[in-house]
C-alpha atoms as an extended CHARMM CRD file, in Angstrom:
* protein
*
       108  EXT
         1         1  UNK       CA            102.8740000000       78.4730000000       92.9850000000  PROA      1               0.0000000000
         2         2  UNK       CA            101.2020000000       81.4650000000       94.2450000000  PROA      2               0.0000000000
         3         3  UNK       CA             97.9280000000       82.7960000000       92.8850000000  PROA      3               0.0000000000
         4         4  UNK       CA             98.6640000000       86.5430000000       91.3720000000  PROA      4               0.0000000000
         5         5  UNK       CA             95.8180000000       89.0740000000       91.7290000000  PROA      5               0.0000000000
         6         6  UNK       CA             95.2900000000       90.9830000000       88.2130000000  PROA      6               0.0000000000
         7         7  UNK       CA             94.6680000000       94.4360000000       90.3000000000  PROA      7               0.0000000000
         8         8  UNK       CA             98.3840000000       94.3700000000       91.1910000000  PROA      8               0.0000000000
         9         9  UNK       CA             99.9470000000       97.9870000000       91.7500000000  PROA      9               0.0000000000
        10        10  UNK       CA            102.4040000000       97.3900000000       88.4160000000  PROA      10              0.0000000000
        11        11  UNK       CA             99.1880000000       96.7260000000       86.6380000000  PROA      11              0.0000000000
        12        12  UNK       CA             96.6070000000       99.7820000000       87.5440000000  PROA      12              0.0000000000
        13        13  UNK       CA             99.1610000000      102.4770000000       89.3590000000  PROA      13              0.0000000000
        14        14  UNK       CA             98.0340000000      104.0090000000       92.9460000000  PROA      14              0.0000000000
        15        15  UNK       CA             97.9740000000      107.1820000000       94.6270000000  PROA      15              0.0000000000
        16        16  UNK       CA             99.8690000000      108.9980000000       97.0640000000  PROA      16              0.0000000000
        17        17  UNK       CA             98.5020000000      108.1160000000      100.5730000000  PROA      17              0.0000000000
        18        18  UNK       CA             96.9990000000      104.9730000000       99.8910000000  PROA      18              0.0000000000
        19        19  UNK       CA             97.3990000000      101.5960000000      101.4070000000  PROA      19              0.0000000000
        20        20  UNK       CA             99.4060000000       98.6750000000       99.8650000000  PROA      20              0.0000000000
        21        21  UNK       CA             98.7450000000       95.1730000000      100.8110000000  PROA      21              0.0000000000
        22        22  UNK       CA            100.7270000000       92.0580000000       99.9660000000  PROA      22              0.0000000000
        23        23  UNK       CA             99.7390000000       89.6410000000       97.3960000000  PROA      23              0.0000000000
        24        24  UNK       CA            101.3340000000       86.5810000000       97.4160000000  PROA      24              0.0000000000
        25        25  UNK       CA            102.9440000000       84.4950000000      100.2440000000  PROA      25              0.0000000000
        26        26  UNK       CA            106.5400000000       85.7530000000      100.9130000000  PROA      26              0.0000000000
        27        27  UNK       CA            104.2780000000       89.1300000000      101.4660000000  PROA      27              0.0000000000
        28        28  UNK       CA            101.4060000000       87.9710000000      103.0270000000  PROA      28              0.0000000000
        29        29  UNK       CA             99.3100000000       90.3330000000      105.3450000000  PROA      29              0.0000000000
        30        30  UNK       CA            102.2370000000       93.1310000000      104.5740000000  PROA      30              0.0000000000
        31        31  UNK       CA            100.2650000000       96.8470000000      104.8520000000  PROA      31              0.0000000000
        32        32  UNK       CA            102.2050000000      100.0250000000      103.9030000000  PROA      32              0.0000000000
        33        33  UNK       CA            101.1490000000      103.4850000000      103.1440000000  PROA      33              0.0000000000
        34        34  UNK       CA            102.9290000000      104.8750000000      100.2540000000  PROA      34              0.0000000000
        35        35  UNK       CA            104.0590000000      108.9060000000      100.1170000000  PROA      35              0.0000000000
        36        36  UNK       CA            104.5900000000      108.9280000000       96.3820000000  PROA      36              0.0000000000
        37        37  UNK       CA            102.2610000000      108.1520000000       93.1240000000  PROA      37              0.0000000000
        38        38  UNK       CA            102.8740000000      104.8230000000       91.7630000000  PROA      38              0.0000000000
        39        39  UNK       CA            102.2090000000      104.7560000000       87.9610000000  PROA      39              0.0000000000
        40        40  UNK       CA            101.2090000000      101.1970000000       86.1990000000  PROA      40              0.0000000000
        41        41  UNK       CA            104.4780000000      100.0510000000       84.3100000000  PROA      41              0.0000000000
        42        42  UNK       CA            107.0600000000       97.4400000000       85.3040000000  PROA      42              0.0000000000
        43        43  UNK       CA            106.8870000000       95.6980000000       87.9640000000  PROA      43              0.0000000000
        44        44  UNK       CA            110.0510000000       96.6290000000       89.9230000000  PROA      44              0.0000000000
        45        45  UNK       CA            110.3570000000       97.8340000000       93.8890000000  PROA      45              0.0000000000
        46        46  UNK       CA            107.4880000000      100.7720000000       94.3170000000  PROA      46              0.0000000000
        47        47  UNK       CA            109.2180000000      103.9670000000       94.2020000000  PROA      47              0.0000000000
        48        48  UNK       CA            109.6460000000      106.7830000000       96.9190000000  PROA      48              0.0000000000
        49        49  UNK       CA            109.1690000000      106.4600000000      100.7140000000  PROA      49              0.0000000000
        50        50  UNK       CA            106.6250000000      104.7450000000      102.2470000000  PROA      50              0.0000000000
        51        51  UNK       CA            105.2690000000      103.0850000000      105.7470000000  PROA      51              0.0000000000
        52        52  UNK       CA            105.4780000000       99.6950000000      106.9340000000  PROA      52              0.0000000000
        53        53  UNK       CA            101.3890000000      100.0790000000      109.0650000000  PROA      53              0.0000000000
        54        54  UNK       CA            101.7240000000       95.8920000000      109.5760000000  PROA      54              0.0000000000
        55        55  UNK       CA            104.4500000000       93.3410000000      108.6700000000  PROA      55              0.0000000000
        56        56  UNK       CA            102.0860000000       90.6480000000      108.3590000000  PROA      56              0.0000000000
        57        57  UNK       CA            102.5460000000       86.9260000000      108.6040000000  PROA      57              0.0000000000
        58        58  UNK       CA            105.0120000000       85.7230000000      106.3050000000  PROA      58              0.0000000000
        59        59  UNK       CA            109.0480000000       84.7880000000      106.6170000000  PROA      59              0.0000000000
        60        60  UNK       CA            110.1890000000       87.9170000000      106.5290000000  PROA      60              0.0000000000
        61        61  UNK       CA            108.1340000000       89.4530000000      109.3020000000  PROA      61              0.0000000000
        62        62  UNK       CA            110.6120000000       89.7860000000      112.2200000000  PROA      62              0.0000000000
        63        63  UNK       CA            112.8570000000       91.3340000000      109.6000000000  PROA      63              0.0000000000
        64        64  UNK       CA            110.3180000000       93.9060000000      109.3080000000  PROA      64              0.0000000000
        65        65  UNK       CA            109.4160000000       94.8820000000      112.3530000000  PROA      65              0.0000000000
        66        66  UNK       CA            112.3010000000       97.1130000000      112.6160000000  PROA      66              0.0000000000
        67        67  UNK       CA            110.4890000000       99.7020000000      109.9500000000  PROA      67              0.0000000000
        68        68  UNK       CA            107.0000000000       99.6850000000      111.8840000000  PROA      68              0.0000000000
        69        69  UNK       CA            105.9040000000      103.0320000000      112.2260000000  PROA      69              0.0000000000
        70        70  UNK       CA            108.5300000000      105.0200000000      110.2340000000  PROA      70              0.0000000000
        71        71  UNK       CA            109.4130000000      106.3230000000      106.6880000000  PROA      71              0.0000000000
        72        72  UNK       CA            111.8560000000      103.7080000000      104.7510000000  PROA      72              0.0000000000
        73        73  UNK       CA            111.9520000000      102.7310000000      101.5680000000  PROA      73              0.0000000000
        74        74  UNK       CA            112.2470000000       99.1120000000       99.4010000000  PROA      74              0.0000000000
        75        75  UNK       CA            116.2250000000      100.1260000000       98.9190000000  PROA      75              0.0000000000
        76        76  UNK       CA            115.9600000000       99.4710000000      102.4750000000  PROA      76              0.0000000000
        77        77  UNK       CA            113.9100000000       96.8240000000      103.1810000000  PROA      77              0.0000000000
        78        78  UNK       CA            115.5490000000       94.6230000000      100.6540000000  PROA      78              0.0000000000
        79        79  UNK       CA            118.9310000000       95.2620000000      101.7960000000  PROA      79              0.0000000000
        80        80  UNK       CA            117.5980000000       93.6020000000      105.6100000000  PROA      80              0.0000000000
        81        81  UNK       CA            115.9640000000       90.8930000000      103.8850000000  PROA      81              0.0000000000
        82        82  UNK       CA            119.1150000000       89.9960000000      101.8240000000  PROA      82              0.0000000000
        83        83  UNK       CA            121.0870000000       89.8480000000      104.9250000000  PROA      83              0.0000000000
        84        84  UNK       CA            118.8050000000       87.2250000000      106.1440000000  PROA      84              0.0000000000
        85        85  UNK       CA            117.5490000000       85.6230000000      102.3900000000  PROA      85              0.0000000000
        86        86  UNK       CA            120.6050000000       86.7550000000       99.6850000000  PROA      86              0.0000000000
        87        87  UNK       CA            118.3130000000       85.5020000000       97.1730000000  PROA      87              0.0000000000
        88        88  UNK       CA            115.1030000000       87.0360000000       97.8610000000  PROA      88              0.0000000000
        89        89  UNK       CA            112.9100000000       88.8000000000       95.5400000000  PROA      89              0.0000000000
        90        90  UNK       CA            111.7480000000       92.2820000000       97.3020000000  PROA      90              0.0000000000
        91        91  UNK       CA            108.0880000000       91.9710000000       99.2890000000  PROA      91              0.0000000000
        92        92  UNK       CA            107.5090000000       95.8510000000       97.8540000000  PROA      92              0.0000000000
        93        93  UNK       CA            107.7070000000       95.0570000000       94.2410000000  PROA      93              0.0000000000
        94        94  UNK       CA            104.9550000000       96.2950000000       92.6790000000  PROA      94              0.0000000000
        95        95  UNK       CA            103.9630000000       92.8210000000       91.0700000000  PROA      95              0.0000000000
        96        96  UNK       CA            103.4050000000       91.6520000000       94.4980000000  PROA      96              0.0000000000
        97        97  UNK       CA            101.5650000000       94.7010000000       95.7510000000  PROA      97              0.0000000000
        98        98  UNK       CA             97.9410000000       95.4480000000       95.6810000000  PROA      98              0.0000000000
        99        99  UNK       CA             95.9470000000       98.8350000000       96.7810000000  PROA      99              0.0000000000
       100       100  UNK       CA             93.6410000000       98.2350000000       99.9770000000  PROA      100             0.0000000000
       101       101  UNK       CA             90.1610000000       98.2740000000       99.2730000000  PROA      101             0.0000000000
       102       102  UNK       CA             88.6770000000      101.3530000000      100.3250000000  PROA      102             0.0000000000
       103       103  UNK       CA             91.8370000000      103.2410000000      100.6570000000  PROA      103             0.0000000000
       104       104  UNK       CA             91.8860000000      104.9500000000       96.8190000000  PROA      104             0.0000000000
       105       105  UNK       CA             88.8360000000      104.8240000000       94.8800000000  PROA      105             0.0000000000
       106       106  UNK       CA             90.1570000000      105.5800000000       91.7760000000  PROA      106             0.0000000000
       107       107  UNK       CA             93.8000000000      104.1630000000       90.9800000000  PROA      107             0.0000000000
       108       108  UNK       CA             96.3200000000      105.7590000000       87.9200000000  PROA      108             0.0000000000
């Protein structure tokens, strides 16, 4: 079982321009810069556009490394995936997601 962190993006919110980093295994090392506000709630995909900055070192990594560098969003990512892992939870849910230190001081 994987250990959850309790400053998860679903739980505080985060900012416009800041860094994301995965949480848990099937996300591990995962970096992406959102474009939109993220407000605490649910724990659903993150919503808006963002970019993939590393793809880490998990399972789904080669998958990934197709949205290095550009805008996508998780409508996109998890339709890849799926093609690959039909069952597979989204790695940009905010449950999964938690803000880079350093990168927004002061989380919604």
């Amino acid at each position: 079982m994987d250990f959850r962190p309790h400053n998860t993006v679903d739980k505080i919110g985060a900012k416009s321009g800041c860094v994301l980093r995965g949480a848990v295994r099937q996300n591990k090392g995962l970096r992406l810069r959102i474009f939109r506000d993220q407000t605490r709630g649910p724990g659903g995909a993150i919503l808006g556009r963002f970019e993939i900055l590393d793809v880490g070192d998990n399972k789904h990594s080669p998958l990934l490394e197709r949205f290095l560098g550009r805008p996508t969003d998780a409508e996109e990512v998890l339709r890849v995936i799926r093609q690959e892992s039909a069952g597979c939870v989204s790695v940009v849910n905010a449950n999964i997601l938690t803000v880079e230190m350093g990168s927004d001081p002061e989380p919604n």
